[in-house]
C-alpha positions in Angstrom: -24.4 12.9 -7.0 -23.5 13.0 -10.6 -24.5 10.1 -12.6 -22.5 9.2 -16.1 -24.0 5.2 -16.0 -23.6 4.9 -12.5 -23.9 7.2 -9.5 -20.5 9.1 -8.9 -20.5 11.3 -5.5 -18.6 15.1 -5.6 -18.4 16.2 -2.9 -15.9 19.5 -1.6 -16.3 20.3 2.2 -15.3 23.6 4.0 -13.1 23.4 7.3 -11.5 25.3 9.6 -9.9 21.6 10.6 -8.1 20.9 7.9 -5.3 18.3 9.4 -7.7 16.5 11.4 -10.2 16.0 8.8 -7.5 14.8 6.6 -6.8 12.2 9.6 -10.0 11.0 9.2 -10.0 10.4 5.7 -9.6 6.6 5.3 -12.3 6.0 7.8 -15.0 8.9 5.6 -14.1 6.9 2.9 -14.7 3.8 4.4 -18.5 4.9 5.5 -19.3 6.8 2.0 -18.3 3.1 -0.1 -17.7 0.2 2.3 -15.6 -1.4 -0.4 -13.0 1.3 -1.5 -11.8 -0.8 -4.4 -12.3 -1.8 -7.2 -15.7 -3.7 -6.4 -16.7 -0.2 -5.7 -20.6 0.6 -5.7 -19.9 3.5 -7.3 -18.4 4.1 -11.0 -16.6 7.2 -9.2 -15.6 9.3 -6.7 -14.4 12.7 -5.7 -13.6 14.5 -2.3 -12.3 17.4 -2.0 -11.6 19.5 1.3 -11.0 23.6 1.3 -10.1 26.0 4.1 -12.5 29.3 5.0 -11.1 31.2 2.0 -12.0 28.5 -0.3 -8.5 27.2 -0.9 -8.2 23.1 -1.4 -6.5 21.6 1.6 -7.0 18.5 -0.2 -8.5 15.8 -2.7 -9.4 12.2 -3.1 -10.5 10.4 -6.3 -11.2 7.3 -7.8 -12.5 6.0 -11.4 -13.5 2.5 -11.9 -13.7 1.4 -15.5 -17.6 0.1 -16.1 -16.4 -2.9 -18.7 -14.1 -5.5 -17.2 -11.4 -6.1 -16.5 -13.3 -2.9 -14.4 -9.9 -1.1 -14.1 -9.4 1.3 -11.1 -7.5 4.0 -10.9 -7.4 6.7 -8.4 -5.3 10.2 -6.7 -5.1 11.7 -4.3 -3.3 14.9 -3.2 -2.0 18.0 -0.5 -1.6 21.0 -0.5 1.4 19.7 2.2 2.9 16.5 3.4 0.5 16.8 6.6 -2.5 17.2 4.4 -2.3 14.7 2.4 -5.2 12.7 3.1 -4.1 8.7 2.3 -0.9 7.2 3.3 2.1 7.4 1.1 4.4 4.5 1.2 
């Protein structure tokens, strides 16, 4: 956990599961912060996925600003369409 004025979780997992673990995204981000929003309990967040080589498969972030209106802003990314670990509308 890093902690600026509030605790801010990094984490970066290795995989040989890449897709499926992107799958499951949503629902690990669900369990880390039960209220992935700007209500968050955390002032950030990073996830970030790599294959055995060490090469990112993927990332999720998020920064919520800690004075209101507590502004939220957030990414995410793939390293291809199937990766990518949100939904894109």
């Amino acid at each position: 956990m890093l902690q600026a004025r509030q605790l801010a979780p990094l984490i970066v997992v290795r995989t040989s599961d890449g897709l499926s673990l992107a799958h499951a995204m949503a629902s690990i981000l669900i369990a880390l912060d039960s209220d992935w929003s700007p209500r968050s309990d955390y002032e950030g967040l990073y996830f970030a996925a790599v294959d055995e080589k060490g090469v990112p498969l993927f990332l999720v972030s998020n920064v919520i600003g800690d004075r209101p209106p507590h502004e939220f802003e957030g990414s995410d990314w793939g390293r291809t369409e199937a990766l990518y670990p949100l939904p894109h509308y």
